[in-house]
N, C-alpha and C positions, 0 to 999 in steps of 0.2 A: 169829346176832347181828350180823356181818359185814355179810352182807347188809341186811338193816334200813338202817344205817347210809347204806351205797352205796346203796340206792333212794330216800331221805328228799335224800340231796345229791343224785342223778343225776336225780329227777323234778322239782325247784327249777329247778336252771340249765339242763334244756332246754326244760321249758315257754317262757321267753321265746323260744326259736329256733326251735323249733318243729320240733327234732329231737328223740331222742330217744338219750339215751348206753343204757342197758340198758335199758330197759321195753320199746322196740319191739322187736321182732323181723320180722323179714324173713321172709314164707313163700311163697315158689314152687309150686305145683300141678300138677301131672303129671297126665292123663288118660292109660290103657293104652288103646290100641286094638286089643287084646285084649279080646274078647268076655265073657269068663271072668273077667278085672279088671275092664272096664269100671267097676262102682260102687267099685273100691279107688283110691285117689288115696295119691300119696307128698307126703309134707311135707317142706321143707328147713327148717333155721332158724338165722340166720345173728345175731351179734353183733356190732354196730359200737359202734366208737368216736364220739367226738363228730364229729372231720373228716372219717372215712368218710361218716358220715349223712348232713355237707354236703352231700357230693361225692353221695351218691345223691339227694339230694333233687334239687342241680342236675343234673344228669343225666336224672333224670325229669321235670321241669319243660321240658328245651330239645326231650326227647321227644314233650311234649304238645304245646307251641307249634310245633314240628314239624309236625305230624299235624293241628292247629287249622289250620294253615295249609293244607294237601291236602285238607281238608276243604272249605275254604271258593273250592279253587279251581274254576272254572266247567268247564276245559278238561280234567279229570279225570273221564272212566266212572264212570258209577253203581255196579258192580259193583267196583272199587278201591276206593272208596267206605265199599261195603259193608264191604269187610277192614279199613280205615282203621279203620273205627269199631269195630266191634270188638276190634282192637287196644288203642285209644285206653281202650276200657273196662276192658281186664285190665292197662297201666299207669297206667289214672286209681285203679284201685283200691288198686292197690303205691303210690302216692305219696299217696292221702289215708289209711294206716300212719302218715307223718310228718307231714305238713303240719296244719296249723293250720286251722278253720273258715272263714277270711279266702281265706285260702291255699287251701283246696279251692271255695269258691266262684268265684274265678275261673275254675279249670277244668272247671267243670260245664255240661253243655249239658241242652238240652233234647234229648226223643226225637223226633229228625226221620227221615223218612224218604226216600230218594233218589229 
């Protein structure tokens, strides 16, 4: 009954921020490179508060614009490249978890290739 309560107020005031106080959850994924795990993946799952979320969301954000930026530089190997964007892809995925449809459209590229 508690709960009800806290998800009716906590889904209200973050939709406008475009965080999320309890509904998101934060999940990490682990590949074993162990043969034998290979197909088991481990899940974390993490609770933030409101300011936390901030602070992940900007975090992830100065990450992307980070990496948008190496991305677009000329004088950086195809093959960095390659890692960049990759990367770019398993934190563009952690931060559209919080961000808003506005807010994940900026950071969507297209599939280019190097």
């Amino acid at each position: 009954m508690a709960l009800e309560g806290m998800q009716e107020q906590g889904a209200d005031s973050c939709k406008s921020e475009a965080v999320a106080w309890i509904w998101h959850t934060f999940f990490v994924f682990r590949k074993y490179s162990n043969p034998e795990r290979s197909r088991t993946l481990d899940m974390l799952g993490f609770l933030f508060n409101e300011r936390e979320c901030r602070e992940l969301d900007y975090v992830l954000r100065k990450e992307l614009d980070e990496m948008l930026f190496d991305l677009n530089d000329k004088r950086i190997d195809s093959d960095i490249k390659t890692a960049i964007e990759s990367r770019y892809r398993t934190i563009f995925r952690m931060y559209a978890r919080l961000a808003s449809p506005k807010e994940i459209s900026r950071y969507a590229r297209n599939r280019m290739y190097h």
